[in-house]
N, C-alpha and C positions, 0 to 999 in steps of 0.2 A: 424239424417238422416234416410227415411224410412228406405232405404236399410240396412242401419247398423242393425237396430231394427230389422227387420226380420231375419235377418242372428244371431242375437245373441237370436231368439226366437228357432230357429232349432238348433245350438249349445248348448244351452241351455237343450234344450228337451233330448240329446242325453248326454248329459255332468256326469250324476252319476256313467255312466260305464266308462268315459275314466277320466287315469291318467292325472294329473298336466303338465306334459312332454308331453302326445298327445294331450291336450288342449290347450296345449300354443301352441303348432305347427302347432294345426288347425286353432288357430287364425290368425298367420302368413300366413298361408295359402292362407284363404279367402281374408286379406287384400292385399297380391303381384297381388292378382284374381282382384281387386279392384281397385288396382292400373296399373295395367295395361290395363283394361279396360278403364280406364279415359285417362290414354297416350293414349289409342290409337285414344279414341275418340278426345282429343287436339290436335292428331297430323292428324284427318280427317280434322278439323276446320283449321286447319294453312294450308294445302294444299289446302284445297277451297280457301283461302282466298289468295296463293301465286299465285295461279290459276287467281283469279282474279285482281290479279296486271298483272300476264302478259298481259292477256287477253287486257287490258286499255293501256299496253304499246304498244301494239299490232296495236292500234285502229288507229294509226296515218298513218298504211301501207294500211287500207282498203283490198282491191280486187288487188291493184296494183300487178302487178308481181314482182316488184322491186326499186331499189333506183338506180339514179344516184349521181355518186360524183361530184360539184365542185367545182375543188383544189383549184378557186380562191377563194371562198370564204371560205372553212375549213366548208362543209355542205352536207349531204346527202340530194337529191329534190325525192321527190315520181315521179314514172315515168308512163309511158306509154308504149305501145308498138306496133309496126306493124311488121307484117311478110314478107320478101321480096320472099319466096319462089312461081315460082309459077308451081309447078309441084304441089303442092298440100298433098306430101309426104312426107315432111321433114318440120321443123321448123326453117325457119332462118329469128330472131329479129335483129331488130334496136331499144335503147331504147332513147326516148326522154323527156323533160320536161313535164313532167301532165300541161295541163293549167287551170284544175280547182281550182290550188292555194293552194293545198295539203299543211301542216305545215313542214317545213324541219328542219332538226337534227343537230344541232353543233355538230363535230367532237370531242370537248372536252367532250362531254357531255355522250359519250361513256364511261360504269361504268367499271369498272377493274372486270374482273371471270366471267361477264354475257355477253360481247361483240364477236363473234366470227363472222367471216366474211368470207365468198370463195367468187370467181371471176367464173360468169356465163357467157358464151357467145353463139357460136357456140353450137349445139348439140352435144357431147361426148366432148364438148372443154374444157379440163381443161387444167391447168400449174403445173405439176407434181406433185402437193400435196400442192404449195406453198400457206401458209394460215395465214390469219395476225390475231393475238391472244392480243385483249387487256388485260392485265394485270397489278400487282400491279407493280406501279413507271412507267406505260409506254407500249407502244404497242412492239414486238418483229416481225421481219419479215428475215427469212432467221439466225434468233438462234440469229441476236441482238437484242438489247435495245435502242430503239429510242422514241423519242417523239411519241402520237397519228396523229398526224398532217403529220409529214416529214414519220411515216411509210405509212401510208394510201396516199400519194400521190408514196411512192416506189413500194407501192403493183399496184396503175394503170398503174403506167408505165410499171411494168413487166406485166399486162395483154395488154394493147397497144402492147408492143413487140410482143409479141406472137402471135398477131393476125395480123401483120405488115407482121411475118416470114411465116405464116401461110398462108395469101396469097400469098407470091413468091415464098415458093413451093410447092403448091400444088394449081396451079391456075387453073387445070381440075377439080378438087370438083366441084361435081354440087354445096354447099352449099357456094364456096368460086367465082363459078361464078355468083350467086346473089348478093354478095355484088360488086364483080369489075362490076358488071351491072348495079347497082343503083349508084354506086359513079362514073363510067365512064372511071375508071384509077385506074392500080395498085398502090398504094402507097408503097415509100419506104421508110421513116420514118415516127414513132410517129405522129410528128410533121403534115407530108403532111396528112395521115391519119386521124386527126382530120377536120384539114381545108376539106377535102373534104366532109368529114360527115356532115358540120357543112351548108356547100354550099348546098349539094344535101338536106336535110332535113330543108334548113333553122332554122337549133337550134346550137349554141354554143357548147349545151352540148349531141348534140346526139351522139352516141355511138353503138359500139356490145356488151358492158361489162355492166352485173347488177353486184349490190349485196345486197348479203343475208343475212339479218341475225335471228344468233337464238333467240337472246332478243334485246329489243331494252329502256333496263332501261334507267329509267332517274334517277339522284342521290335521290328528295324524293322517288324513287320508289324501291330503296336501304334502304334507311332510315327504309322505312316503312317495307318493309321484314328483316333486321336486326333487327325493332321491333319487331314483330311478331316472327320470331325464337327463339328470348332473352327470349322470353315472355313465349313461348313454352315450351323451354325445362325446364326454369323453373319452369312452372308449371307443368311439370310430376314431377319433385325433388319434390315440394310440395303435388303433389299424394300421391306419395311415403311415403314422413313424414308422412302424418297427416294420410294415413290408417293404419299405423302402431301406431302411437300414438292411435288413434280410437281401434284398435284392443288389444293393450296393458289394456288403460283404461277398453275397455268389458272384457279382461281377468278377470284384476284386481277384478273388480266390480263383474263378476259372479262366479269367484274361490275364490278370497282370502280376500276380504274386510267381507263377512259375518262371515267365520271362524277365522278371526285376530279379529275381533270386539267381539267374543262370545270366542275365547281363554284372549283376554284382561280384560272383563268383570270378567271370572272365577280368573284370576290369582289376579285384586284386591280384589274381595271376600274372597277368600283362604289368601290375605296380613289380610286382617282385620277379619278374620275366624269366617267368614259365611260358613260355609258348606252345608247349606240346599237346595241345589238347584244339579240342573244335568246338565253334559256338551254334551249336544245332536246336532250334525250335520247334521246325517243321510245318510251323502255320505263315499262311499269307497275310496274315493284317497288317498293320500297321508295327506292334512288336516284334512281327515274323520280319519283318523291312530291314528295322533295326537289330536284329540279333544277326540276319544277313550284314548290316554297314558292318559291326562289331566283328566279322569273321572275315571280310574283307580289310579291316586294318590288321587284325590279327596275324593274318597271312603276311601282309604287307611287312609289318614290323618281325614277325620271322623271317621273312627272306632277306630283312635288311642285319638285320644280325648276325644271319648265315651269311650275308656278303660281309658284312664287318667283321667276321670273325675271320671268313678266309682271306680277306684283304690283311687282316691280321698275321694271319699265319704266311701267307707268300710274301709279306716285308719280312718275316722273320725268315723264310728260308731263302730272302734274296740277301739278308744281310749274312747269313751263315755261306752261300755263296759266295758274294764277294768277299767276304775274310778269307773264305778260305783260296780262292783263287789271286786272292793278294799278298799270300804266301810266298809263292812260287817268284815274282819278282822281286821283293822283296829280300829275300833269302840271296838272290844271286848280287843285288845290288851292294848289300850287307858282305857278301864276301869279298865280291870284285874290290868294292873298297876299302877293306882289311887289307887283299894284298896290296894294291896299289898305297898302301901308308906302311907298310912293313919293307917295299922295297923302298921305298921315300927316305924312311929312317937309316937303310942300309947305304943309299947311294946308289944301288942298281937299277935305277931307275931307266931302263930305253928309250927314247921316243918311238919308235916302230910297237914296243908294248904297252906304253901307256894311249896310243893312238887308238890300238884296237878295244883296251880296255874301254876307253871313254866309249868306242863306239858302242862298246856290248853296254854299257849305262845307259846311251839312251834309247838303245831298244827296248830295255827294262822300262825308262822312263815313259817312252812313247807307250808300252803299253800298258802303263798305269793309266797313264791319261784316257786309253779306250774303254778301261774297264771304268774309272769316272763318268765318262761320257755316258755308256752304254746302263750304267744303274743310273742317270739322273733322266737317261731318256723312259726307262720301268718305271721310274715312281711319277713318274709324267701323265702315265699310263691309267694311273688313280684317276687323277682330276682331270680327263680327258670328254668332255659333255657330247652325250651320243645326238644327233640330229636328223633324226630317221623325215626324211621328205615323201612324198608321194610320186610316185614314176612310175612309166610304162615297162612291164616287163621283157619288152622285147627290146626296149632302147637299152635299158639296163643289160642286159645280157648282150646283146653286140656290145659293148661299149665295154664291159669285162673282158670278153673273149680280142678284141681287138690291143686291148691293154697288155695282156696277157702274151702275144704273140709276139709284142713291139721288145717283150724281154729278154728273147733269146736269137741266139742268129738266124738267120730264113731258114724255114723247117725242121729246127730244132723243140718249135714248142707245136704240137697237135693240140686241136682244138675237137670239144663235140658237144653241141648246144642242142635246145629245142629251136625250131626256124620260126618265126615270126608266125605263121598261119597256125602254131600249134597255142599261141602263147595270145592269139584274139587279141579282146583291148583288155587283158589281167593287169592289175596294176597290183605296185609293189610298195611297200611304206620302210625303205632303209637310207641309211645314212653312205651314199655313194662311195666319198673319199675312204669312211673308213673298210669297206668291203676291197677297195682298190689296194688298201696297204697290206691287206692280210693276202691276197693276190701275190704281189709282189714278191712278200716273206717268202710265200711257200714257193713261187717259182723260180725268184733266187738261189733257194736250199737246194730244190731239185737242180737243179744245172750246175748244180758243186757237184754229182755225185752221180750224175745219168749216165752213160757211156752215149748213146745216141742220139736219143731223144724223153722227151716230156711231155705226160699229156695230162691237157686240165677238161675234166667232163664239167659239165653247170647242169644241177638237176633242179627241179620245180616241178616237184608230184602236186596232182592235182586234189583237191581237196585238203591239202596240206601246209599249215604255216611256217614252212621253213624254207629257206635258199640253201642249197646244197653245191658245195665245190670241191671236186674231188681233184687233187692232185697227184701224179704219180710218174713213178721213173724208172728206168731199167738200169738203175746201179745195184752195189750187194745189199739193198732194203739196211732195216736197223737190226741192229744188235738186241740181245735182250734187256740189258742194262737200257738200253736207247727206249722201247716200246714202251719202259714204264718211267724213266724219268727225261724223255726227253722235251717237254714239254716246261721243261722244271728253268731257271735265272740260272746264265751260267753253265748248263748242262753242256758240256762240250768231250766228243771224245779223239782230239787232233788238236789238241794246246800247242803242240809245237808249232803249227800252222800261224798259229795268231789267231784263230777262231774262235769267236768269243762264247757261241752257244745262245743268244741272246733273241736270234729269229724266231724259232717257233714258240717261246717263251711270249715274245711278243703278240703275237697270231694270236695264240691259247689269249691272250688275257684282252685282244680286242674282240674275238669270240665273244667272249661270256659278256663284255661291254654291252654287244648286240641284241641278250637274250640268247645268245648258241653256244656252241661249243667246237671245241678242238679235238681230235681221236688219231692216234698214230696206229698203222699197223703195214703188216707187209705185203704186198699185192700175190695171187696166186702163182702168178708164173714167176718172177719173180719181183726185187725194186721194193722201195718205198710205197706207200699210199696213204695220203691226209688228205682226212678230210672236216672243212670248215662249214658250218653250218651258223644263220642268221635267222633269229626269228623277223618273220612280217606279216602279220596277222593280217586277215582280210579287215577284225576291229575297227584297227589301227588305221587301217589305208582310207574305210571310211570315213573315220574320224577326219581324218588329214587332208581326203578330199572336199571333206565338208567344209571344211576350216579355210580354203585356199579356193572355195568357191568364187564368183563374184556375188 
């Protein structure tokens, strides 16, 4: 429907700022608008149209002034009329038969609720009200229930009376001495009264009495306005449905079919975990909310994937690590005790070399048991629960940089901080201890490898969610091999040392715990430089302070 279309083009237009609740009640809206536009307009149509039934019923009375009844035949005759008056002042009829053959009315044919009839005669001449009412089962005259037929000849005769009495007393009216004028004689029944009307006017059926009526249906003209009303009101009930229907469906179709169709889409994706895609709407309602929650689990359940995968992949290359750095003792244990059983079998066995043997077994063995230790302490690393608190930026950061100092001999470790007056009351949302161990790791590593000294910067740019800790040293920085896997389980390049590689592996994997990361690279002038970074969102800190409120 044009109409529809345009009304759901303006709806439409206006639709990103209004709620689910005031769209759906605008849509109602418009359709009651809609719909009672059309009633009214069916119910203009059924009026013209009941209009013109009467109108056709009508047709049968022409111009005539009136109907006469006769009783003998059970029929109203279209009539005629003359004035007997002749002062010229007053109107006093006599009606007689039309002889232009007017079509006359069965009495039965009188419809029940549309028939109503008075008795005209004289000027001002009524019969006190008395008024014959057809209705359902029958005519009523005088508050009974009689046949149409036997009431309508009760009702003439109470109008004959009346005009019978009417003349005997008050035979000075000038209106009632026009008729004793033209008839010649008072009449004193009904009866004489006819006869003399019927003498003076030569007609049977002349008379003082018309009558009126307000319809003059015929039963198809019942039929046909029972049709037409039937018709009518039903079709406003059908207004009614189908605007609503109409305005349902435009809801449906501009609120909720697009975001069911793109919530439906994402959630089979998410079943067969595809997550590469985004849950974008664009609108604020209510579905706009939820197509947001959907694209925030979305993310959620990607990044946890991406951590399970790589949690995946780093047990795999820490267990490819330890095998393969399991090797190496192994291999020497495996010889040492071939020959210490080949000189056994010989006899040549020394104590001075089976002493040293044993000793080199349990250096092999001691450091199996570091490399045990050192992978149950990484897979530890997994199940490690982050506990980010709320603290003052400036406590936190002395209390690093004091940490930090306590590690190396007196002015071996340089410090360089923001002071207290730069850092106000900023507050921070991390997990203390574990910031303190990745501290430790990296200024451990550095003072393996400094010549003089070691310096840890602590940065907290402003407007920014991250703690920044730079570490770094004036030894010969890393190698290239070191740059890209030194971050890796194991990555060590001084095995003979007993160095297990296991530090900054550790660091790198309490990083990402945090929400940060770990970055190796070489400082300009020369030396190492790592740097650890922690997320602590201001979010977060408010949440946490909220939380720890009183």
């Amino acid at each position: 429907m044009p109409l529809f279309t345009t009304i759901k083009r303006v709806v439409s237009r206006g639709g990103n700022s209004l709620t689910l609740r005031a769209s759906f009640l605008v849509h109602l809206a418009i359709a009651a608008v809609i719909a009672v536009a059309l009633s009214y307009a069916t119910l203009l149509v059924l009026a013209a149209e009941l209009q013109h039934i009467y109108d056709e019923s009508q047709a049968v009375q022409g111009n005539i002034p009136g109907l006469i009844y006769d009783a003998n035949a059970g029929t109203f005759v279209a009539s005629c009329v003359q004035n007997l008056s002749t002062s010229g002042e007053e109107y006093v009829p006599v009606y007689t038969s039309d002889e232009s053959g007017s079509a006359t009315i069965e009495v039965n044919d009188l419809v029940p609720q549309y028939a109503f009839f008075t008795i005209s005669g004289l000027d001002g001449f009524f019969f006190n009200g008395d008024m014959l009412m057809i209705g359902e089962g029958g005519a009523t005259i005088d508050g009974s229930l009689r046949s149409t037929r036997q009431a309508m000849n009760d009702y003439e005769q109470l109008g004959w009376e009346g005009f019978v009495r009417w003349l005997n007393e008050e035979p000075q009216d000038s209106s009632a001495q026009s008729y004793i004028e033209a008839l010649g004689a008072v009449p004193k029944t009904v009866a004489e009264a006819k006869s003399l009307f019927a003498a003076a006017f030569d007609s049977s059926l002349a008379t003082p009495l018309a009558f009126f009526s307000a319809s003059m249906y015929a039963a198809q003209d019942v039929e046909a306005i029972h049709k037409w009303e039937t018709g009518a009101y039903l079709l406003i009930v059908l207004w009614f449905v189908l605007s609503f229907i109409v305005a349902g469906n435009s809801f449906y179709r501009a609120r909720l079919a697009r975001p069911l169709q793109l919530l439906e889409g994402a959630s089979d994706r998410i079943a067969e975990k595809r997550l590469d895609f985004t849950v974008a709407y664009g609108k604020k309602d209510e579905m706009g909310k939820l197509a947001d929650s959907f694209e925030v689990m979305r993310s959620s359940l990607e990044e946890n994937l991406h951590q399970l995968w790589r949690a995946g992949e780093e047990q795999r290359q820490l267990n490819a690590a330890f095998a393969h750095d399991l090797r190496t003792p192994l291999a020497v244990l495996r010889g040492r005790v071939e020959m210490l059983t080949e000189r056994a079998e010989k006899g040549s066995v020394d104590s001075a070399d089976a002493a040293a043997t044993c000793e080199q077994l349990l250096r092999q063995v001691q450091r199996l048991e570091n490399y045990v230790t050192e992978m149950g302490a990484l897979q530890r690393l997994e199940d490690r629960e982050v506990r980010p608190e709320l603290v003052g930026a400036a406590q936190l950061i002395e209390e690093l940089c004091s940490h930090a100092e306590s590690l190396g001999n007196e002015g071996a470790v340089k410090l360089e901080a923001p002071g207290p007056e730069e850092l106000e009351a900023r507050k921070l949302t991390v997990d203390s201890p574990l910031v303190f161990e990745v501290i430790e790791n990296l200024v451990a590593n550095a003072l393996r490898y400094s010549k003089d000294e070691v310096r840890v910067r602590v940065v907290l740019p402003d407007g920014e969610d991250y703690l920044r800790i730079q570490v770094s040293d004036d030894g010969p920085g890393f190698s290239s091999e070191a740059l890209g896997r030194g971050s890796e389980p194991f990555f060590t390049e001084e095995r003979e040392s007993g160095h297990m590689g296991v530090g900054l592996a550790v660091a790198a994997a309490l990083c990402r715990r945090h929400g940060g990361s770990l970055t190796l690279e070489n400082a300009e002038q020369r030396g190492a430089l790592v740097t650890a970074s922690f997320s602590c969102s201001s979010a977060k800190a408010d949440a946490a302070e909220s939380a720890v409120a009183p």
